[in-house]
NUSEMAR-410347 format. One record per residue (C-alpha): residue in three letters; x, y, z. Coordinates in steps of 0.1 Angstrom, whole numbers, padded with zeros to 4 digits, always signed. Layout:
residues N
AlaXYZ ...
This chain:
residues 305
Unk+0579-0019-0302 Unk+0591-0038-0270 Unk+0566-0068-0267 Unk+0574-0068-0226 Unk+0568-0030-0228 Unk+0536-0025-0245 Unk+0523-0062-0223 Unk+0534-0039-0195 Unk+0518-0009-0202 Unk+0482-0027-0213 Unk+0482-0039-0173 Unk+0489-0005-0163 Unk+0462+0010-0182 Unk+0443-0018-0174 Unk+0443-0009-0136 Unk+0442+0026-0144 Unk+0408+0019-0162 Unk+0390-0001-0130 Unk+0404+0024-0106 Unk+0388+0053-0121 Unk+0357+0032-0123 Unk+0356+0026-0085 Unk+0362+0062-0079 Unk+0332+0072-0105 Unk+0350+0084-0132 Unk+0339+0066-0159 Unk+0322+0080-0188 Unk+0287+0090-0184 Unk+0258+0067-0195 Unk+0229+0083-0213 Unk+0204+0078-0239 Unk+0198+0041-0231 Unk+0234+0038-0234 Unk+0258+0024-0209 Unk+0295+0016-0209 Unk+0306-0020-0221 Unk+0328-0026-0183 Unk+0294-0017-0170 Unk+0274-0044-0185 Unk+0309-0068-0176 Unk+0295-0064-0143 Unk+0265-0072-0148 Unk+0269-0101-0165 Unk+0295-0113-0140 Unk+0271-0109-0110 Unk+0245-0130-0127 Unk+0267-0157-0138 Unk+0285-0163-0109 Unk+0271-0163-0068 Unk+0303-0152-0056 Unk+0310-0125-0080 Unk+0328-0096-0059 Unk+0332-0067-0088 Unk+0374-0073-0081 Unk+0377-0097-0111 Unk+0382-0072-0139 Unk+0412-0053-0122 Unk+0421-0087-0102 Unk+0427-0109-0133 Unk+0451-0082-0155 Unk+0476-0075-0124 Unk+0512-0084-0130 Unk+0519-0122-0124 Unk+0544-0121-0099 Unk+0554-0153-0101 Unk+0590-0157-0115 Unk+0579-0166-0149 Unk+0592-0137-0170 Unk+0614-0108-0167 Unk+0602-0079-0148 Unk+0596-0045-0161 Unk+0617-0024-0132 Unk+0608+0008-0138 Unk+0572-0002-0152 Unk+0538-0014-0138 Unk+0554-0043-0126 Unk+0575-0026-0101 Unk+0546-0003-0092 Unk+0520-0035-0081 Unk+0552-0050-0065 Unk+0554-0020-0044 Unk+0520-0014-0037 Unk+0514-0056-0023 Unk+0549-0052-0005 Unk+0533-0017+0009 Unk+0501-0039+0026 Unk+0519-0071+0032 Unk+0555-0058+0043 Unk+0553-0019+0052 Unk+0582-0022+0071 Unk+0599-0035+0043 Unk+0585-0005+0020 Unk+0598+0020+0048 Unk+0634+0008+0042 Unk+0632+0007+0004 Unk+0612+0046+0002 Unk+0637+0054+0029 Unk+0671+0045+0003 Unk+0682+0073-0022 Unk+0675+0048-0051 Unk+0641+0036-0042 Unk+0647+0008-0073 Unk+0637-0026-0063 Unk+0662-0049-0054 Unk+0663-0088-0061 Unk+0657-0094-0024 Unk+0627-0071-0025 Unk+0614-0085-0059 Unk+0618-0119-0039 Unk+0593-0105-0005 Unk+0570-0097-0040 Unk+0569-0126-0052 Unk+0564-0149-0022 Unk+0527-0123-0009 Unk+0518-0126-0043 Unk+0521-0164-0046 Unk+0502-0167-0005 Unk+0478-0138-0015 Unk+0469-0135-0050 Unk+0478-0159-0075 Unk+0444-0183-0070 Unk+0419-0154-0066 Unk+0438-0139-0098 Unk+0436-0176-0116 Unk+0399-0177-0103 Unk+0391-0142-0118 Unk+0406-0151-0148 Unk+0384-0180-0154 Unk+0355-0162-0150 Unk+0362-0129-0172 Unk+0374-0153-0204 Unk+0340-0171-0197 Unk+0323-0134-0193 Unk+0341-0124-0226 Unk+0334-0150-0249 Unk+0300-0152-0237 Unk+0296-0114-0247 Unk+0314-0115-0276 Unk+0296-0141-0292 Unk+0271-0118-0283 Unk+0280-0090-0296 Unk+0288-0109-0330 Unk+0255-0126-0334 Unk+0233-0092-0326 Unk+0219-0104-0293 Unk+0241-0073-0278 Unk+0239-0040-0293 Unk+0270-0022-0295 Unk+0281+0017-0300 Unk+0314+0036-0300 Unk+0304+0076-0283 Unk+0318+0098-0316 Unk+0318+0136-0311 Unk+0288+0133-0290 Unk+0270+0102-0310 Unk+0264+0070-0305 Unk+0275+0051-0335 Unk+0264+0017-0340 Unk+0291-0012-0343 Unk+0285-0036-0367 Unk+0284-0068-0353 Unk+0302-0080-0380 Unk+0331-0061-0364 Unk+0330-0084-0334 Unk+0337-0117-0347 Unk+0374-0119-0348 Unk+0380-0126-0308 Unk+0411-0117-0312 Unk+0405-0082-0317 Unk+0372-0084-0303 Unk+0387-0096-0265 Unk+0413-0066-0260 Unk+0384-0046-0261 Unk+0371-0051-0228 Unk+0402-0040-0211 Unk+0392-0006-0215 Unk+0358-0003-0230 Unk+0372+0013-0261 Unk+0384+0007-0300 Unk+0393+0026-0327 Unk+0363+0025-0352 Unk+0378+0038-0380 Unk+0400+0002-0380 Unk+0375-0020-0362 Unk+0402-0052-0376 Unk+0430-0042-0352 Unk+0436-0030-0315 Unk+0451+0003-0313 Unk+0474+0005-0283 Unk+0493+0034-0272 Unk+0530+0042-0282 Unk+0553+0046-0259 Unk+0554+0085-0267 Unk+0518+0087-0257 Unk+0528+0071-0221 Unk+0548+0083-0193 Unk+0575+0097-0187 Unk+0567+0110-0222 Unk+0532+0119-0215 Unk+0505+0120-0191 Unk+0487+0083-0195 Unk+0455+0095-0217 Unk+0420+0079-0209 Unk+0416+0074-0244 Unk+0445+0062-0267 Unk+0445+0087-0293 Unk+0419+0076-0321 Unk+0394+0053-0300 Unk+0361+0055-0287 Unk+0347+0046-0259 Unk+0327+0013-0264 Unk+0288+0010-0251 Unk+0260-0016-0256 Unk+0220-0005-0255 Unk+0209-0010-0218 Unk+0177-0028-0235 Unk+0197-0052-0258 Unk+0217-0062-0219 Unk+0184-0064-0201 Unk+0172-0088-0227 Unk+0209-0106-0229 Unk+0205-0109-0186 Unk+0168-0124-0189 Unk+0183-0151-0214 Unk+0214-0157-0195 Unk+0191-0161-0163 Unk+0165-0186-0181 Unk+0200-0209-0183 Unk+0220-0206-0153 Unk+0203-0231-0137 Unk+0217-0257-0163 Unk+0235-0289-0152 Unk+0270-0276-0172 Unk+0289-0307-0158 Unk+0276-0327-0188 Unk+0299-0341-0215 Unk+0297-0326-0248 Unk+0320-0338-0278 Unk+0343-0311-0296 Unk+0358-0320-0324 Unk+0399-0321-0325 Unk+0397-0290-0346 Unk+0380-0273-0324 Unk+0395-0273-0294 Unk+0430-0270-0309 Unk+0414-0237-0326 Unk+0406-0225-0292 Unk+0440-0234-0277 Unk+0454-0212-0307 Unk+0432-0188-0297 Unk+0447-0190-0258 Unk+0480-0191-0276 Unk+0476-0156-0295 Unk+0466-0141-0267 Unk+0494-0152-0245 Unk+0520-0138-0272 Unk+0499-0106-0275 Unk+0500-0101-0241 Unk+0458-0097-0236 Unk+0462-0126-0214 Unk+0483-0138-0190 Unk+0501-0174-0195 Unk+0479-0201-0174 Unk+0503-0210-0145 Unk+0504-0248-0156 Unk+0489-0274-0174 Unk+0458-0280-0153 Unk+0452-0241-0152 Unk+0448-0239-0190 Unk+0426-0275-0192 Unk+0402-0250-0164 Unk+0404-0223-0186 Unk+0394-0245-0217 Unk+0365-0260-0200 Unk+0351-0224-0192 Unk+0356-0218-0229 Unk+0340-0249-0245 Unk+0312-0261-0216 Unk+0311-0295-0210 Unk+0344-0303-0229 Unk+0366-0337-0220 Unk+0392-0325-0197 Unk+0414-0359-0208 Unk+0409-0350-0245 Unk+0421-0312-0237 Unk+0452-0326-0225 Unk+0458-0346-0253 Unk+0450-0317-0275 Unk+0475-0298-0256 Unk+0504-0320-0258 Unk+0501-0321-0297 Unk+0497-0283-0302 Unk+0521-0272-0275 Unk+0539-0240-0281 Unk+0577-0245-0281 Unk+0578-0212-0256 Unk+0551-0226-0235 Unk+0579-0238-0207 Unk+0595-0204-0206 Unk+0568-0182-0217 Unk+0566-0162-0252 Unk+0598-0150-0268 Unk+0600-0112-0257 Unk+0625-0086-0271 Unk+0640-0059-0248 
């Protein structure tokens, strides 16, 4: 399976997923139950003042930034059209008006230059602050603090937290609030049979569950987050060297898996490694970085087409 494809398709379901939250479509939340993108928000609003709600869907949209070839009749053409749509309509008239509405460079160029003016540093901001929401939860999750369940034929069945410790599994999750619990050690993502044109784009991919944590394990997860906020987190801490290159392996993975999007440059992915590891030496990051650095890192991961 395509590699730009499926990274394609996982930001189209991702914004799929946050849309039909805003519009109320989520899945129900009962029996002290409620959904894990729920309690995202949650956990965002108290960890940050100027939380907006915008960050999930904000952080997973289509860098637009010249980086990495373009998926023209994927996702990536649909958020290009939708920005030049607000930013440019009468650019959108022209290009709905032609018989082949297809993208040309010269659009993909108008695309580009509102999404570098308009989005790129919210995007990099919401970023930060969901990989510092997610690891926060995972750990979590891992260590029992959080309660988690996947909804099975009208159950709630409890996840092991054994099952969260492997963040590299354990991240994709919040995406979509769902996982396959019959193979907790991988993330199932669609085939591109199971996506359009091929299909109608299912809520569920075939074989997962949505996720949910107890509301009382979160209430109790919020109280101790709130006890701490307060916290000077500008203090130095010492990692060791195998720490933080285990963490910027982490990033790596990621990056080639397509769960996150490649940090736009050096000092992006030092910010990014600071929300990770609090209170870790910028200087030593960089040094860190320069030893473990990706051959691809300049031109982004090798992707087949």
């Amino acid at each position: 399976m395509s590699n730009d494809w499926l990274a394609d398709e996982i930001r189209a379901r991702s914004a799929f997923f946050w849309a039909r939250g805003k519009a109320g479509m989520w899945p129900i939340e009962v029996q002290g139950h409620v959904l894990l993108a729920t309690a995202v928000l949650e956990v965002g609003r108290l960890l940050f003042p100027d939380w907006s709600g915008d960050e999930p869907s904000l952080w997973f949209v289509p860098a637009l930034d010249g980086s990495r070839p373009y998926f023209a009749d994927g996702h990536d053409a649909i958020y290009a059209g939708c920005l030049l749509a607000q930013y440019r309509p009468e650019l959108f008239a022209q290009i709905c008006s032609r018989k082949a509405s297809r993208l040309l460079p010269e659009d993909w160029f108008a695309a580009e230059e509102i999404y570098r003016t308009h989005i790129e540093a919210p995007r990099a901001l919401a970023t930060k602050k969901m990989m510092a929401i997610h690891r926060r939860m995972t750990a979590a999750l891992a260590n029992g603090e959080l309660a988690s369940a996947t909804r099975t034929e009208g159950r709630f069945c409890l996840i092991p937290p054994a099952h969260w410790v492997d963040e590299s599994v354990a991240y994709a999750r919040f995406i979509e609030s769902q996982m396959d619990p019959t193979r907790p050690d991988i993330q199932n993502w669609p085939t591109i049979y199971q996506t359009p044109p091929f299909a109608s784009r299912p809520t569920l991919v075939p074989g997962n569950d949505w996720i949910f944590v107890t509301r009382a394990s979160l209430q109790a997860f919020l109280a101790a987050l709130g006890d701490g906020r307060h916290k000077d987190r500008r203090e130095t801490r010492y990692y060791p060297d195998e720490r933080i290159d285990a963490e910027l392996k982490s990033i790596y993975d990621q990056i080639v898996a397509g769960t996150i999007e490649q940090p736009a440059d050096r000092a992006a992915l030092v910010d990014l490694m600071c929300t990770i590891l609090e209170g870790v030496q910028k200087d030593t990051v960089k040094k860190r970085f320069a030893q473990t650095r990706p051959s691809w890192w300049k031109q982004g991961p090798k992707t087949t087409h």
